[in-house]
Z-matrix of the N, CA and C atoms (Angstrom, degrees):
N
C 1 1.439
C 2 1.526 1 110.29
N 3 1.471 2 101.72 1 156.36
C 4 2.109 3 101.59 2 -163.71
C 5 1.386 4 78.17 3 -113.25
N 6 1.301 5 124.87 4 156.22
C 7 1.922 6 147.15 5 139.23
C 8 0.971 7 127.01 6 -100.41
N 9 1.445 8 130.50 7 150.86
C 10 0.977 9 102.58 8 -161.59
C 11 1.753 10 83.03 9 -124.33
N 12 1.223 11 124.23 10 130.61
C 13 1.535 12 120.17 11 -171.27
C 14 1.833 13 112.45 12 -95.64
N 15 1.179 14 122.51 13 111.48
C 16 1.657 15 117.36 14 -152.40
C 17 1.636 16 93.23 15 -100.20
N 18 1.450 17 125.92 16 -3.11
C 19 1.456 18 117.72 17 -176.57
C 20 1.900 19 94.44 18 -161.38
N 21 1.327 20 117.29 19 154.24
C 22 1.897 21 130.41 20 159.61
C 23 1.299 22 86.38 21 -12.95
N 24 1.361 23 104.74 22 -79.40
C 25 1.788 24 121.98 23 -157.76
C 26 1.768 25 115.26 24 -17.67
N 27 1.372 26 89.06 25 -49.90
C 28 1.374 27 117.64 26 -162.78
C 29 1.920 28 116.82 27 -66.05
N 30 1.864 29 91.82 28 -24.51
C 31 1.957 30 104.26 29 -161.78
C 32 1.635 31 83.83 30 -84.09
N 33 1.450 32 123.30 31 99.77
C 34 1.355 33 126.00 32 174.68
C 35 2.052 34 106.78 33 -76.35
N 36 1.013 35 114.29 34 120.27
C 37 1.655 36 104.24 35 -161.45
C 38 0.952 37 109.37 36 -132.36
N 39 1.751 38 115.96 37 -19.46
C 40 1.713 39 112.26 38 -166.28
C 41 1.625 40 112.85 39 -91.61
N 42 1.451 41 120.75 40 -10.52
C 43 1.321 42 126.67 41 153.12
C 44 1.522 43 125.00 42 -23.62
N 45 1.434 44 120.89 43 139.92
C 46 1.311 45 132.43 44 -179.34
C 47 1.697 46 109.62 45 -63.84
N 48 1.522 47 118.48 46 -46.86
C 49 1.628 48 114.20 47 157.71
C 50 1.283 49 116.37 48 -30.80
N 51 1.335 50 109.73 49 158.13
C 52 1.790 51 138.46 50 156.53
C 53 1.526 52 120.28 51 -64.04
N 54 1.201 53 133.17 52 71.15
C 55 1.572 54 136.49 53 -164.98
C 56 1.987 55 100.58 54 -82.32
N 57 0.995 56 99.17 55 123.46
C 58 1.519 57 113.60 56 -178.74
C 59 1.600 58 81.66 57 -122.48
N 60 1.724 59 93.08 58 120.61
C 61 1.782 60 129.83 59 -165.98
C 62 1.968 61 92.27 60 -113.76
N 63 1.749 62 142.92 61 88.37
C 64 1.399 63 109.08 62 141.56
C 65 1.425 64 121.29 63 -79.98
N 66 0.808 65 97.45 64 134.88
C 67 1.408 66 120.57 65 167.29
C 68 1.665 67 114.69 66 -89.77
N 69 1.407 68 116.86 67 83.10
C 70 1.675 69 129.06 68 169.45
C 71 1.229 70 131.21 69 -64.44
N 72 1.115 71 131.92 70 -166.70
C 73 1.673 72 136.82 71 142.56
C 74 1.561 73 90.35 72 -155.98
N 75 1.431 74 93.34 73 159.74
C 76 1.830 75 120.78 74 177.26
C 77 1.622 76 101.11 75 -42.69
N 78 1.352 77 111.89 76 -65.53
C 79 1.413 78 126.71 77 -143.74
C 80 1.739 79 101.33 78 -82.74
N 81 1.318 80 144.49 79 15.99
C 82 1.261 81 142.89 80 -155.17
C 83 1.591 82 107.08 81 -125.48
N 84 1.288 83 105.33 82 117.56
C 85 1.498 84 114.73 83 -160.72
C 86 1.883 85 101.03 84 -68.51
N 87 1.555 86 103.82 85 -33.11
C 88 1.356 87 106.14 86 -157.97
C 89 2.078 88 106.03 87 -89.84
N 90 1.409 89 101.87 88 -16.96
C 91 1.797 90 104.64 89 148.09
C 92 0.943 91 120.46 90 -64.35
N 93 1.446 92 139.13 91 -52.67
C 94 1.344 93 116.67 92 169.64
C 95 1.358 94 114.94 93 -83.27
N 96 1.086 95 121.36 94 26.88
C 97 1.744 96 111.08 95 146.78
C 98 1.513 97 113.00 96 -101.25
N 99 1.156 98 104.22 97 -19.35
C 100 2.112 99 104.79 98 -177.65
C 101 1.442 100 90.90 99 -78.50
N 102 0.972 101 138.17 100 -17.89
C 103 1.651 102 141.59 101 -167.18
C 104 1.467 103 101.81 102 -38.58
N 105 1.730 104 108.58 103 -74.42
C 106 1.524 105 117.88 104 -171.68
C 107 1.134 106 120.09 105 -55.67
N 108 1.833 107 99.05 106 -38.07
C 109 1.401 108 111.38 107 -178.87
C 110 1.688 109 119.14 108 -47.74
N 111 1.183 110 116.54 109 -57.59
C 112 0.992 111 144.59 110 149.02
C 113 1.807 112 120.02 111 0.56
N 114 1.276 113 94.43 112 -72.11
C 115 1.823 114 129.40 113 -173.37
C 116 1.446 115 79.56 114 -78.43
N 117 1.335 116 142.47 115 -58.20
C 118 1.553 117 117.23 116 -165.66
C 119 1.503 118 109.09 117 -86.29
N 120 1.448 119 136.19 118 2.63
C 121 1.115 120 140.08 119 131.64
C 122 1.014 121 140.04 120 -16.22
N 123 1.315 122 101.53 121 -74.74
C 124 1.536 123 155.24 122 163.78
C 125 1.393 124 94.90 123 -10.65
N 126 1.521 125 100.67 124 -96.39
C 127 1.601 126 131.21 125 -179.89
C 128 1.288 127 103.36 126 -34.93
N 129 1.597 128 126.12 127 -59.49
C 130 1.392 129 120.74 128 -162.87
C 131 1.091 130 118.97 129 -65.35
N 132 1.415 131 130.93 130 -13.61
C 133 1.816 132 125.25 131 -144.06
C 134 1.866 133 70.05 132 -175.56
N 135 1.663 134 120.88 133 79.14
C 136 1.409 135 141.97 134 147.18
C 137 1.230 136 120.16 135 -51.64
N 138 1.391 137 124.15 136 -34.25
C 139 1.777 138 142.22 137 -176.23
C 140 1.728 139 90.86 138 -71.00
N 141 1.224 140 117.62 139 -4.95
C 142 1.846 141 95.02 140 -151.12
C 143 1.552 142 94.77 141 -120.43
N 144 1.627 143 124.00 142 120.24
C 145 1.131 144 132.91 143 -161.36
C 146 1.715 145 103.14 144 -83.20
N 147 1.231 146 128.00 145 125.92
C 148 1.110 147 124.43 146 -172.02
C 149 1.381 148 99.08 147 -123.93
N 150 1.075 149 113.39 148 125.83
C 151 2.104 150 133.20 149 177.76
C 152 1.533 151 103.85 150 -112.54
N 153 1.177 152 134.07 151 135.63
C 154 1.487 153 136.51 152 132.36
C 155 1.080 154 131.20 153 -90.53
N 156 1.535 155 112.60 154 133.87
C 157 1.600 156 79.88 155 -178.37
C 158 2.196 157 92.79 156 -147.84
N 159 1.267 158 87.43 157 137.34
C 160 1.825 159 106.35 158 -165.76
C 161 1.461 160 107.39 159 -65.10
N 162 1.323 161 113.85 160 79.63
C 163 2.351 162 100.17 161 164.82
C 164 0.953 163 112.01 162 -23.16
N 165 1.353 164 106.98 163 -45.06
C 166 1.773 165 108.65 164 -143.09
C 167 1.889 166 90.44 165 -57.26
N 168 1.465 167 119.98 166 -53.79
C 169 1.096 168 126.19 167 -178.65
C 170 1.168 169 171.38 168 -86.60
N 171 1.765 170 87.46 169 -10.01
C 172 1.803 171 123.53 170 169.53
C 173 1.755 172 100.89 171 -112.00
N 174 1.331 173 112.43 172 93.99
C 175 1.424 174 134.86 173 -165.70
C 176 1.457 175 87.20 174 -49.61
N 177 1.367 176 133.63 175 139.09
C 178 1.453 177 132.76 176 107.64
C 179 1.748 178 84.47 177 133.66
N 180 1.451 179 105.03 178 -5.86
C 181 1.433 180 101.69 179 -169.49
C 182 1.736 181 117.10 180 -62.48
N 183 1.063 182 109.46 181 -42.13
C 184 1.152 183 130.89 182 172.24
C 185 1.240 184 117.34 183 -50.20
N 186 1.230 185 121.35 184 -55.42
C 187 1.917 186 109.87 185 172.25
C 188 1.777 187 98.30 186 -80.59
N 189 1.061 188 130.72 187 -17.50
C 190 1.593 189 103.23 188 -178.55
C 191 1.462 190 100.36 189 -85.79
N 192 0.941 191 137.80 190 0.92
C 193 1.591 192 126.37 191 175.86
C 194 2.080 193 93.71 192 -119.77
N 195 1.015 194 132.38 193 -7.93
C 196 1.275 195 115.67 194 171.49
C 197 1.367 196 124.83 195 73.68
N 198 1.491 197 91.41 196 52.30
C 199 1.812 198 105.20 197 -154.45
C 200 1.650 199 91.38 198 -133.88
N 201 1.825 200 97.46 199 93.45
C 202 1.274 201 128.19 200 163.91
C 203 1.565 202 141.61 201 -46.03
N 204 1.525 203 92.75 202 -38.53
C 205 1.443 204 124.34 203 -149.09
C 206 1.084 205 115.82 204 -121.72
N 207 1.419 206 138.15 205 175.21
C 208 1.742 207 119.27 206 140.28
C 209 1.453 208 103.91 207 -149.34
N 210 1.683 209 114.13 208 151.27
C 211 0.941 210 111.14 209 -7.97
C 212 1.743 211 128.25 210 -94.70
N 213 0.944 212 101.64 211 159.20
C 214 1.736 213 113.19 212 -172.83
C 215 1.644 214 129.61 213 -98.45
N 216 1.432 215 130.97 214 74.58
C 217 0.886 216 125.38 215 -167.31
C 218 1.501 217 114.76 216 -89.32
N 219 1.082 218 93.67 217 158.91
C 220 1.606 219 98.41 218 -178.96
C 221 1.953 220 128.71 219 -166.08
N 222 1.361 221 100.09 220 126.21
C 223 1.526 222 102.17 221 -147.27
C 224 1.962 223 96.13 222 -96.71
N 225 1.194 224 99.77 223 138.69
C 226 1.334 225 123.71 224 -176.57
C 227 1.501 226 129.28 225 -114.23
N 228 1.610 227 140.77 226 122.58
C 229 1.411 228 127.15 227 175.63
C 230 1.776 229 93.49 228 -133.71
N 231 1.333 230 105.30 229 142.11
C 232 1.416 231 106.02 230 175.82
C 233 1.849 232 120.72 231 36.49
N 234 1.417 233 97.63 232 38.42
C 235 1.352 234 107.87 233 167.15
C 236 1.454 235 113.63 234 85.43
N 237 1.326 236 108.76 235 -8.27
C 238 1.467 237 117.28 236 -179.14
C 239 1.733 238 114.02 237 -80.72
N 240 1.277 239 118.51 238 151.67
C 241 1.173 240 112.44 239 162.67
C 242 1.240 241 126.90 240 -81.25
N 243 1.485 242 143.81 241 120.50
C 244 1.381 243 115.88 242 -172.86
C 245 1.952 244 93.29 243 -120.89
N 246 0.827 245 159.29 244 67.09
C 247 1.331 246 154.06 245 154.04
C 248 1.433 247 106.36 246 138.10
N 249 0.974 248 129.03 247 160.48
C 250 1.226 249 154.95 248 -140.95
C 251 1.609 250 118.95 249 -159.28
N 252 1.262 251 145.74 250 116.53
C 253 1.386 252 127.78 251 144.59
C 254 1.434 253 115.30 252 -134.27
N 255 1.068 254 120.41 253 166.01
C 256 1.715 255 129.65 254 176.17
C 257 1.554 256 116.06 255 -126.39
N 258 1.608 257 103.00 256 133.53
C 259 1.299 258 104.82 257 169.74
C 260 1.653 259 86.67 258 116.40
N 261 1.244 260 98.15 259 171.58
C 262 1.757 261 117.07 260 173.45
C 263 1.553 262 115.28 261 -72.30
N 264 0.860 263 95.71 262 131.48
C 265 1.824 264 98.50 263 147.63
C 266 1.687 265 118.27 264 -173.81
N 267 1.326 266 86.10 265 151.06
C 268 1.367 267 122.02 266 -178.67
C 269 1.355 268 104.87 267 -39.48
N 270 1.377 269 111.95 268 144.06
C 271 1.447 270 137.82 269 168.71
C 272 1.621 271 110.70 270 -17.80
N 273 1.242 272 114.82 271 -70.65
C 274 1.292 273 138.29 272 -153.11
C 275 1.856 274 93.63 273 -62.93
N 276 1.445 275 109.38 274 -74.86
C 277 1.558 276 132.37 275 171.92
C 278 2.037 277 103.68 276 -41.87
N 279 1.047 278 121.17 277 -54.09
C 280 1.620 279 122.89 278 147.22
C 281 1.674 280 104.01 279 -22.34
N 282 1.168 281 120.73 280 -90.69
C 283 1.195 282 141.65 281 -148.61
C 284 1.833 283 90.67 282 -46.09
N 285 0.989 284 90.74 283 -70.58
C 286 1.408 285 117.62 284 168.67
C 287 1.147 286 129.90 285 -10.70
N 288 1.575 287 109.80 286 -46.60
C 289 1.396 288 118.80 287 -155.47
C 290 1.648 289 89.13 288 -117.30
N 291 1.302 290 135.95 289 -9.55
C 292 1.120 291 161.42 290 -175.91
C 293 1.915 292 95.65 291 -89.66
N 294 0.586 293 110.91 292 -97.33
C 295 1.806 294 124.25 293 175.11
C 296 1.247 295 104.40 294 -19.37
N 297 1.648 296 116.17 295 -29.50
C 298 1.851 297 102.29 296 -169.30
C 299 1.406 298 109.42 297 -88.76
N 300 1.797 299 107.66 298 8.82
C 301 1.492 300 105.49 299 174.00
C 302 1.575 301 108.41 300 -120.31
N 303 1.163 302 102.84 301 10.16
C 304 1.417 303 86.51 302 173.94
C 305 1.210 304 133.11 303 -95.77
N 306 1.228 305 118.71 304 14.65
C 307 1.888 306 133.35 305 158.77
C 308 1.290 307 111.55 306 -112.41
């Protein structure tokens, strides 16, 4: 399941789960292509908490998480950051980059 996080308040992170954080904006051709990607994610890997959350629209979010780029993902356990990537990718490369945190 995706969330959609509309304020800080909202990026729940300090949980014992795997929280996969993108970080979008409105105007970015290659967010709405991770979109589906995303949703078929989703389904495959159920354990894996997925948040969105819009720059374009929760002011200030963007420099407190250090999110340059878009789109900007970034994987979380007990509040920690554990990996980071930017830009799109495909399902498979997702999975991927997802899996190297789950041990």
């Amino acid at each position: 399941m995706i969330s959609e996080a509309l304020s800080r308040e909202d990026l729940r992170l300090d949980g014992d789960e795997l929280v996969l954080v993108d970080f979008y904006s409105d105007d970015c051709v290659f967010c709405e292509r991770l979109a589906p990607v995303l949703e078929d994610v989703s389904f495959e890997l159920p354990f894996v908490t997925i948040i969105k959350i819009n720059c374009s629209r929760v002011a200030g979010i963007s420099e407190e998480f250090d999110v340059f780029a878009f789109p900007t993902l970034k994987l979380y356990r007990a509040g920690e950051e554990l990996d980071s990537a930017t830009g799109f990718r495909p399902a498979d490369a997702l999975k991927t980059f997802i899996a190297a945190q789950l041990y």
